[in-house]
C-alpha positions in Angstrom: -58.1 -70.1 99.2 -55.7 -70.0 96.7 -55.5 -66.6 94.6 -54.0 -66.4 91.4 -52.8 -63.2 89.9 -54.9 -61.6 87.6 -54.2 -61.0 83.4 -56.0 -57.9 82.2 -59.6 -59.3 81.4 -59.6 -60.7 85.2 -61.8 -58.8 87.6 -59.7 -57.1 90.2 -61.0 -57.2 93.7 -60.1 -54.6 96.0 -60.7 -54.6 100.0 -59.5 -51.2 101.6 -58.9 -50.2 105.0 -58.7 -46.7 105.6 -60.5 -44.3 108.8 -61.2 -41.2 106.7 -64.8 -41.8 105.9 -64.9 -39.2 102.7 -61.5 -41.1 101.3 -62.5 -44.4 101.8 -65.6 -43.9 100.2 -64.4 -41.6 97.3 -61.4 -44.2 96.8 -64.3 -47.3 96.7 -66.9 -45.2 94.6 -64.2 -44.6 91.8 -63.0 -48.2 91.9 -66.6 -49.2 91.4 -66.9 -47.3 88.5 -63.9 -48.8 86.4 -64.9 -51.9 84.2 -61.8 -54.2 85.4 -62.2 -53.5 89.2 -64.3 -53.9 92.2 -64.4 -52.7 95.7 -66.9 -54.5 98.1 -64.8 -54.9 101.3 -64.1 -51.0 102.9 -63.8 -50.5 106.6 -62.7 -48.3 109.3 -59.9 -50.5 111.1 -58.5 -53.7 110.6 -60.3 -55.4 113.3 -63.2 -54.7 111.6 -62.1 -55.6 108.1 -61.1 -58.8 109.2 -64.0 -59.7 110.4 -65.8 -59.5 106.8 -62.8 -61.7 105.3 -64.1 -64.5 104.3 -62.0 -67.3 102.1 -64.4 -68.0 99.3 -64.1 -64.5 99.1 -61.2 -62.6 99.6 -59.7 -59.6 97.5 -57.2 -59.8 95.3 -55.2 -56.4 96.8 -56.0 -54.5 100.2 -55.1 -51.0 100.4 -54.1 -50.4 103.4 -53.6 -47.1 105.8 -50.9 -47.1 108.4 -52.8 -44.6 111.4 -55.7 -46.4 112.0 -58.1 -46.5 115.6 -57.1 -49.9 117.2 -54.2 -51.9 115.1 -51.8 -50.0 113.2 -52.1 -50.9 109.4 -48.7 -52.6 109.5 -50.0 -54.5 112.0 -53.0 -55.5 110.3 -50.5 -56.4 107.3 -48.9 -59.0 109.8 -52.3 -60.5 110.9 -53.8 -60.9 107.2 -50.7 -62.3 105.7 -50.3 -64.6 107.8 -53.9 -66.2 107.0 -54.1 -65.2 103.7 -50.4 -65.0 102.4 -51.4 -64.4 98.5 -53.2 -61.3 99.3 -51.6 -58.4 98.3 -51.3 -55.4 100.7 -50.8 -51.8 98.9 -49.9 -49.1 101.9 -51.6 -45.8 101.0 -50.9 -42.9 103.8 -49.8 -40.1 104.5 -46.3 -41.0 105.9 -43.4 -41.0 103.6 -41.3 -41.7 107.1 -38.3 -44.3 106.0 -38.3 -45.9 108.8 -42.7 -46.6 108.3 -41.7 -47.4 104.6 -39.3 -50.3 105.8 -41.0 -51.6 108.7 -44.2 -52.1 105.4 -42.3 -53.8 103.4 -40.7 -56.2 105.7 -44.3 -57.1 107.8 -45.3 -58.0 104.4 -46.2 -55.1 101.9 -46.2 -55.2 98.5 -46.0 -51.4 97.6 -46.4 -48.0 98.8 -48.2 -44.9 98.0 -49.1 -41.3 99.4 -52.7 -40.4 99.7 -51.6 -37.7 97.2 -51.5 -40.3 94.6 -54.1 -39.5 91.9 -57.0 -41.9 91.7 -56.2 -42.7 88.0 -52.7 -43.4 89.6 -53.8 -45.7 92.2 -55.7 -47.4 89.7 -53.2 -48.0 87.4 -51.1 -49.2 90.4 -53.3 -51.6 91.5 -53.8 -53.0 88.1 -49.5 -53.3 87.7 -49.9 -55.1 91.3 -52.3 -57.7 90.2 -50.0 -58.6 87.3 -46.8 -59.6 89.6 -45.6 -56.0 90.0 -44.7 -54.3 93.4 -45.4 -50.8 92.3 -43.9 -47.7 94.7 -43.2 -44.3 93.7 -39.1 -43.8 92.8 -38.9 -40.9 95.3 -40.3 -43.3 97.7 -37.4 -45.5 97.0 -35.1 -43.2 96.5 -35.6 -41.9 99.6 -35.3 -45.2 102.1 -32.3 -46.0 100.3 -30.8 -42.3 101.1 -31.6 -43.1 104.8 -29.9 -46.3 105.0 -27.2 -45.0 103.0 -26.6 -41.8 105.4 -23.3 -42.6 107.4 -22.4 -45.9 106.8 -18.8 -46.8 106.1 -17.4 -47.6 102.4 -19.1 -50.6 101.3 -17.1 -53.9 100.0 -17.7 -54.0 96.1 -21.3 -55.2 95.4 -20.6 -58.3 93.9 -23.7 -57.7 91.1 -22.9 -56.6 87.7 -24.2 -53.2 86.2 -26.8 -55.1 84.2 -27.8 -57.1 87.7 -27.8 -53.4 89.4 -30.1 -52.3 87.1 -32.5 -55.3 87.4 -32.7 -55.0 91.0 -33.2 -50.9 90.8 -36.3 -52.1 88.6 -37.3 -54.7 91.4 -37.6 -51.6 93.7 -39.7 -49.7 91.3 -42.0 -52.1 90.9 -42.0 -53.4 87.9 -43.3 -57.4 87.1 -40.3 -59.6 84.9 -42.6 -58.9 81.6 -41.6 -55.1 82.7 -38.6 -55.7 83.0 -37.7 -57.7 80.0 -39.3 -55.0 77.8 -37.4 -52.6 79.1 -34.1 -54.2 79.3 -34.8 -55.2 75.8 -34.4 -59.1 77.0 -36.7 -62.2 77.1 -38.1 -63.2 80.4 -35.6 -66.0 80.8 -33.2 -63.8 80.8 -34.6 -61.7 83.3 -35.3 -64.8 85.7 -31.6 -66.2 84.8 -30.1 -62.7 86.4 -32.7 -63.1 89.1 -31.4 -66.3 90.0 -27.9 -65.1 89.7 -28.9 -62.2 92.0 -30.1 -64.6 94.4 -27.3 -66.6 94.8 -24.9 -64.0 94.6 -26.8 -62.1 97.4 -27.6 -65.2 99.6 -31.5 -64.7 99.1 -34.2 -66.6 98.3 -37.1 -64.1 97.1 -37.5 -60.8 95.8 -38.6 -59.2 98.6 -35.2 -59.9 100.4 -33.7 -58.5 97.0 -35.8 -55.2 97.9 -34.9 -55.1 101.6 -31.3 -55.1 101.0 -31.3 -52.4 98.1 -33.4 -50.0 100.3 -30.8 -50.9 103.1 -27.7 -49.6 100.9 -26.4 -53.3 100.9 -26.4 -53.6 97.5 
């Protein structure tokens, strides 16, 4: 089943995987209660929450836990993109470990948040998810690229201009191409034009490869 990403009058549906029994229900009871968004799917583990995905029925963004009984959540993010690649997977835990961060984002994560994200937050991130975005806190960010950055010999010249920089610093912070555009005061062709010149300039061919080699101080 082919999932298409939602506008803001589209019902959002939210799966969550998460052991804490008073979080996941507090998390599913206050998604339940906003008009745009609902949460039927909520389970313990991923073994479990896969065995209530069904295809005429999937959600439209998982959050997702890393420590979890049985399969790690970045397992889990492995096992249900791989089925269900148009899912997308929001990590929500307590480890702000770079290394856990990357390892996310390259099984197949779309974002990342602490547990000490505000529920209006999380909201409000799920909601920039559904509309193309890949939302994840700048400290986050910042911090992965610090990592990568620690130690490693002077860099050739990145080969990106300061406007392409900037466009892929606002890749890493989630923000969709409309979000970008506004902010960079351009149309959207002009945002998927330095996109495209990204790519080719980095030898890519999707954004998430963009991310991976900002967060790895490659750019």
């Amino acid at each position: 089943m082919k999932l298409k990403k939602n506008t803001y009058l589209d019902m959002i549906n939210v799966g969550i995987v998460e052991d804490d029994t008073e979080i996941r229900e507090a998390i599913c009871s206050y998604l339940n209660d906003q008009e745009n968004i609902r949460c039927e799917l909520a389970e313990e583990s991923v073994e479990k929450f896969v065995r209530i995905l069904y295809p005429d029925k999937l959600p439209n963004v998982i959050l997702m836990d890393i420590g979890l009984p049985g399969m790690s959540g970045i397992s889990g993010i492995k096992l249900i993109k791989e089925k269900y690649p148009e899912i997308d997977i929001l990590m929500l835990t307590v480890h702000n470990d770079p290394h856990k961060i990357f390892q996310s984002l390259c099984a197949g994560a779309t974002g990342y948040l602490l547990k000490t994200t505000p529920l209006t937050e999380i909201k409000r991130f799920i909601e920039e998810l559904s509309l193309g975005g890949a939302p994840m806190s700048p400290q986050i960010a910042r911090r992965v690229i610090e990592f990568f950055q620690e130690g490693k010999e002077e860099k050739e010249p990145s080969p990106l201009t300061q406007k392409e920089k900037e466009i892929v610093l606002d890749l890493v912070d989630g923000l969709s191409y409309k979000m970008i555009a506004d902010k960079q005061s351009v149309s959207i062709d002009t945002v998927r034009t330095h996109i495209k010149h990204i790519y080719n300039k980095l030898h890519v061919h999707c954004k998430a490869d963009v991310i991976r080699k900002s967060l790895q101080g490659e750019i």
